[in-house]
N, C-alpha and C positions, 0 to 999 in steps of 0.2 A: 401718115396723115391720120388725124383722129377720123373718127367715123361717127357714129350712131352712140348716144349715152344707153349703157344698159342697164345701168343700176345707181343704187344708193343706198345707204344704209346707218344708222346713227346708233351708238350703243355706248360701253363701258368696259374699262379694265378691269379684268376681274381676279388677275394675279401676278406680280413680277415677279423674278427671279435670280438673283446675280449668277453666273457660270462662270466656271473657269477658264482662266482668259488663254491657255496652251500656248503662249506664245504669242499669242493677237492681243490687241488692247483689250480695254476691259467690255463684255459682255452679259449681256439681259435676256433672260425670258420672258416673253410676255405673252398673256391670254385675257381673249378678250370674248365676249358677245356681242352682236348688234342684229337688229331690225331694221328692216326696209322692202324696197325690190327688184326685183330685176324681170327686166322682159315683162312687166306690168304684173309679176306675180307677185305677192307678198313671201318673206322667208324670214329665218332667225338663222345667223350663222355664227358659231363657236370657230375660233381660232388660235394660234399658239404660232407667235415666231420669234427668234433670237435675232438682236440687233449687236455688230459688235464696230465700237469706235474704231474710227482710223486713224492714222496720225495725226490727221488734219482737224479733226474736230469731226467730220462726218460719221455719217451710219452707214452701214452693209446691213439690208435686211434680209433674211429668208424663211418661209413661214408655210403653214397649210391649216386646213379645216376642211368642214364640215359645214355645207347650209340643207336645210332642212324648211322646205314650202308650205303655205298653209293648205295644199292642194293634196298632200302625202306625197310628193316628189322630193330627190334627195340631188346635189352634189355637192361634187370633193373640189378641191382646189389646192392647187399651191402656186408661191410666188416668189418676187425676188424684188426689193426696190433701194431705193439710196436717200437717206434723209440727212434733215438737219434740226438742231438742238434751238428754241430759243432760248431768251435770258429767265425767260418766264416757267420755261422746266419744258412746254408745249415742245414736239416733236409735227414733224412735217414730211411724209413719206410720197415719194414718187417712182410709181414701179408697174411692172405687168404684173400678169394673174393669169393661169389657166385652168380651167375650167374641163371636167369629167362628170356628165351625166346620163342616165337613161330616160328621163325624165323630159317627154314631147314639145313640149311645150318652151323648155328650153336645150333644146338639140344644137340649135345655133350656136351654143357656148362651144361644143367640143374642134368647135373650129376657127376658133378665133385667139389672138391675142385680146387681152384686154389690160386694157392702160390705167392706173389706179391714180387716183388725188386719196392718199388716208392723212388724217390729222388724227392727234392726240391733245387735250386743252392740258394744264397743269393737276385740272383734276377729275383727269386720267377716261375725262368722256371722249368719245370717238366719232369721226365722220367720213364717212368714203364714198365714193364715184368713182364710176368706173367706163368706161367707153372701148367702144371696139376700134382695134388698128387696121388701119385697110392698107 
């Protein structure tokens, strides 16, 4: 069950990448930036995750970064989620995230799943939520 929304964050692509697809359909790199916050703190988090098509049309995602608080606090994160393509180029990601920090004030992350909403527009701005699974 959802829980408590802990963040959000709005940003932009800032590099894709085609990879070699080893056998799986074809895959992307992608890096991005956004701003927002979490747990009432403000942050900027750099990101980087490969998506690779399935048969079906869908996404496999897997991903990790870096946020970085306006408070001088830091965490890492990685994820995993499953999207879809629309007509309009727009991507639609729904996935967890886990969260490693030392940083007090969000302690709370190192124990929690969190459930993500990330969209992608056509061009290529970004928006996520995130909420804790209980």
């Amino acid at each position: 069950m959802l829980g408590d929304k802990l963040g959000e964050e709005m940003g932009k692509v800032t590099v894709r990448r085609v990879l070699s697809c080893q056998g799986a359909g074809p895959m992307m790199e992608t890096s991005f930036q956004a701003e927002g916050s979490i747990l009432g703190v403000g942050h900027r988090t750099t990101g980087t995750y490969t998506s690779t098509m399935r048969a079906d049309g869908s996404l496999f995602g897997s991903g990790q970064g870096v946020v970085m608080n306006v408070e001088g606090g830091a965490a890492s994160w990685t994820g995993q989620g499953v999207g879809l393509i629309g007509k309009d180029g727009s991507v639609k990601y729904r996935g967890a995230i886990f969260y490693q920090t030392a940083f007090p004030k969000w302690a709370r992350l190192n124990g929690v799943a969190a459930m993500f909403e990330y969209d992608v527009d056509s061009q290529g701005n970004t928006k996520a939520q995130m909420w804790e699974w209980k």
